[in-house]
Structure formats: C-alpha cells, structure tokens
Rosetta silent file (secondary structure, phi, psi, omega in degrees, C-alpha in Angstrom):
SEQUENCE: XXXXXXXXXXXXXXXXXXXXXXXXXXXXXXXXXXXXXXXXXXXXXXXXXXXXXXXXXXXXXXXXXXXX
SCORE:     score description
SCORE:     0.000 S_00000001
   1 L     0.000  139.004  178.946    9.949   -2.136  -23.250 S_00000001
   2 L   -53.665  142.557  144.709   13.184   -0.394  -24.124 S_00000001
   3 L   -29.069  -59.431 -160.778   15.384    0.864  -20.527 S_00000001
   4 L   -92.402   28.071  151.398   14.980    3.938  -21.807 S_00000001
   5 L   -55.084   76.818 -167.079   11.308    4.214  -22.034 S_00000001
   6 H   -48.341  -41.711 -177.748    9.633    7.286  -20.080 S_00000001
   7 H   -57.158  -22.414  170.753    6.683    5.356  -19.136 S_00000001
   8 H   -61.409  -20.707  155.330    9.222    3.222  -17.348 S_00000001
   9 L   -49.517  137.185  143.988   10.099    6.436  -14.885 S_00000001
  10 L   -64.453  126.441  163.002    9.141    6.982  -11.585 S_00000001
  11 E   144.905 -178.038 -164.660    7.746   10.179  -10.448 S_00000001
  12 E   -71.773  150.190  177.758    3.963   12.034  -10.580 S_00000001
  13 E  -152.475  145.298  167.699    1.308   11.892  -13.240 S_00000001
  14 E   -98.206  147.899 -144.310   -2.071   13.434  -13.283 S_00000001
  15 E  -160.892   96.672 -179.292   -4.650   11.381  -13.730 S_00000001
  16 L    47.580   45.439  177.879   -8.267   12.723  -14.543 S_00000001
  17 L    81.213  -14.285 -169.337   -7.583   16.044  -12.539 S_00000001
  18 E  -116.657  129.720 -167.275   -5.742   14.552   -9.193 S_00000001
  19 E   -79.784  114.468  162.310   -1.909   13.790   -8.958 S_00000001
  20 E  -120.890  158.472  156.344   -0.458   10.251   -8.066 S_00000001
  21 E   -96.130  132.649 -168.717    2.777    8.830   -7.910 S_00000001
  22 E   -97.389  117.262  162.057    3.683    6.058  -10.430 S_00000001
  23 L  -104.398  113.151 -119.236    5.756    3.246   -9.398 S_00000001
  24 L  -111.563  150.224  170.606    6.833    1.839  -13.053 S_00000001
  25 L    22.162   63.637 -174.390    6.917   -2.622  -12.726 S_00000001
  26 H   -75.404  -17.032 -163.674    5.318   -2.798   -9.376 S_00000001
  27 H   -70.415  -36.240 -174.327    4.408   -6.020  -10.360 S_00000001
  28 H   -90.184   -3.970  162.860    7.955   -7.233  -10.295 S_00000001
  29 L   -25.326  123.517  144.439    8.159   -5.973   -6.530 S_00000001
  30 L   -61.099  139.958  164.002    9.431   -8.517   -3.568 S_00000001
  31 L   -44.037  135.084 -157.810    6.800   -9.055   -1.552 S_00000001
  32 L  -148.931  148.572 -171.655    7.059   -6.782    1.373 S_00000001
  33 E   -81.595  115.553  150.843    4.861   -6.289    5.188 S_00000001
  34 E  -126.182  133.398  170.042    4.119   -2.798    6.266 S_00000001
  35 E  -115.751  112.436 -165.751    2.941   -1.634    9.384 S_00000001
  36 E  -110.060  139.200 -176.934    1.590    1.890    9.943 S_00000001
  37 E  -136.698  165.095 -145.380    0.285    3.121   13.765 S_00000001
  38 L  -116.462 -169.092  160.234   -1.184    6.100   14.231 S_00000001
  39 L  -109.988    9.313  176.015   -0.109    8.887   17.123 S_00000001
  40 L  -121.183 -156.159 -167.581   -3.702    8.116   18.763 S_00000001
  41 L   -64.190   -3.725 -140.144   -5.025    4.351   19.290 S_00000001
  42 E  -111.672  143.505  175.261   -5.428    3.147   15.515 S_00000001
  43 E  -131.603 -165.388 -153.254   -2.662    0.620   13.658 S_00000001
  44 E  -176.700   94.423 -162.192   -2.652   -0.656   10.438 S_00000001
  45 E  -113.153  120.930  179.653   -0.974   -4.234    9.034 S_00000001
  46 E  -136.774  146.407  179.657   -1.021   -4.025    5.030 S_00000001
  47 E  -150.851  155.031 -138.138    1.065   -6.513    2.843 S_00000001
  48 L   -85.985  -27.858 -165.410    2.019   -6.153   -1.236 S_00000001
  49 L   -98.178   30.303  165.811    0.134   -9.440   -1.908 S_00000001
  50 L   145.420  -61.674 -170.505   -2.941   -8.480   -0.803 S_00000001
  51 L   -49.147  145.212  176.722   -3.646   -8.948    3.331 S_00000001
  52 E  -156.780  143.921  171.431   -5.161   -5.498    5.357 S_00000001
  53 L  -148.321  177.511 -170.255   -6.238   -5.467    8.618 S_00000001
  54 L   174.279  123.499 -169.085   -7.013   -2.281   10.828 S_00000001
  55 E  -156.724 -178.215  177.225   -8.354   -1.786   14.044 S_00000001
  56 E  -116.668  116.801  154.967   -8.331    0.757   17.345 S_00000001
  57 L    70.980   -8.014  159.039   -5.847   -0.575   20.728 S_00000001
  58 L   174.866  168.433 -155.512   -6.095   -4.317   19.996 S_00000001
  59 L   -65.978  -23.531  149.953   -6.701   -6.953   17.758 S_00000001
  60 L   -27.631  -63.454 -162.140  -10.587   -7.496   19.245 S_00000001
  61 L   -82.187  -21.674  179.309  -11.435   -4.488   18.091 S_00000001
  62 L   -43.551  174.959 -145.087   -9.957   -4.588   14.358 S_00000001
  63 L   -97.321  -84.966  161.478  -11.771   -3.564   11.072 S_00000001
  64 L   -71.578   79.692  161.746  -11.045   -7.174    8.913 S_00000001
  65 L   -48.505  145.122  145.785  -11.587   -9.313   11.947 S_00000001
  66 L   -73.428  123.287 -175.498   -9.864  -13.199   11.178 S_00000001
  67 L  -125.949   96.270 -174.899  -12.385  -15.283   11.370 S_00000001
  68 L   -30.789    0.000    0.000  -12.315  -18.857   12.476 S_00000001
C-alpha cells in the first residue's frame, strides 16, 4: 500500500451501525503487556499476543484460572 493511502489512517469508522476505532498495521505492533484494575476489587492482565486473565482480589479467584 502506498504511505499515502486513507485506509492506512488512524481514527473512527462505522461499522454496521456502531463506531470503532481503527488502528491501521496492528499486525506490525511490538508485542506489548497491559494491565487494567478496576476502582473496586476486579484486575485485568491482557497481552497483544493473545494471554487474558481476570479475576476479583487475588489470583484464586480469577476468571482464566492457569491450570497445572
């Protein structure tokens, strides 16, 4: 694709009536960690290549348990 390619933008698109944001060669991404917590008990460990976990106040209690 040319640089100068609008599908190649960033920025909002509607999509069957509801509005997302498009991030253009996500694919091409470093791999990246994120961790989201909540302002009550709940966290949230998500990573670009795949891994999700989720639980309430400790790791016992998560959603996607590890399981030995």
């Amino acid at each position: 694709m040319p640089a100068d390619d609008p599908d190649r933008d960033p920025g909002y698109v509607d999509l069957l009536g509801r509005r997302f944001y498009k991030i253009p060669d996500y694919d091409r991404l470093a791999p990246f960690f994120m961790t989201i917590v909540g302002a009550s008990d709940v966290w949230l460990f998500v990573s670009s290549t795949g891994g999700l976990t989720a639980g309430r106040v400790e790791s016992d209690s998560a959603l996607f348990p590890l399981l030995h």
